[in-house]
N, C-alpha and C positions, 0 to 999 in steps of 0.2 A: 504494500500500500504506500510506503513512501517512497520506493520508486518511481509510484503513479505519480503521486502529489508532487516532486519536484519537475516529472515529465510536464504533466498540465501544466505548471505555473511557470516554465520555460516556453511553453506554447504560449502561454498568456503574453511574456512578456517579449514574445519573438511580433506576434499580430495585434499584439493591444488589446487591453480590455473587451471592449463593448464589440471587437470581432472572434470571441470566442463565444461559441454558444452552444447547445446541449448537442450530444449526450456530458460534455464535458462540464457546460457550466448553467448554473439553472438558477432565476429569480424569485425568491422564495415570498418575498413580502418588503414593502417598502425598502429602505436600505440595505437590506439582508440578501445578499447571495449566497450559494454554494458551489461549492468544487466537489462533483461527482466522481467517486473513484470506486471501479469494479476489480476484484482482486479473483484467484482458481473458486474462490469459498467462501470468498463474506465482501459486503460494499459497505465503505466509508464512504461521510460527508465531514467536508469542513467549510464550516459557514465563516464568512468574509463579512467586512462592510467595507467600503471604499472611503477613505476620509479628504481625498484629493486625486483628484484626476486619474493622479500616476501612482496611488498610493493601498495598498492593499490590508486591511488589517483582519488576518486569522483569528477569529472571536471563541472558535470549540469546532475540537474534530474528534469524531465520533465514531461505531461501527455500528452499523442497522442490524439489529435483534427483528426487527418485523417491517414487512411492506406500508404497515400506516404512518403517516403524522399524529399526535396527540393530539387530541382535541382541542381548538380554545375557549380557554374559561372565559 
């Protein structure tokens, strides 16, 4: 998985942000992005928020126990 996550984020920073888009990178809710990562056996996300243009900040990376989102309260 963190060969994925340094792969994407070299891709990110080879085309720019806002031309990378899924499977790789996906808009989750207002300022919240993620970085989509498929591994032999388990997928991780690690959620982003952008604080400037060219500025990327890693907020929690994670591995999916199940196909849903948690509901909002």
């Amino acid at each position: 998985m963190r060969a994925r996550f340094v792969w994407i984020s070299q891709l990110i920073e080879r085309h720019g942000l806002h031309n990378v888009r899924e499977p790789y990178i996906k808009h989750v809710e207002d300022v919240l992005w993620e970085i989509r990562m498929k591994g032999k056996d388990r997928v991780s996300r690690a959620l982003y928020v952008t604080v400037k243009p060219k500025r990327v900040v890693v907020v929690r990376v994670f591995v999916k126990k199940t196909q849903k989102r948690p509901a909002e309260k």
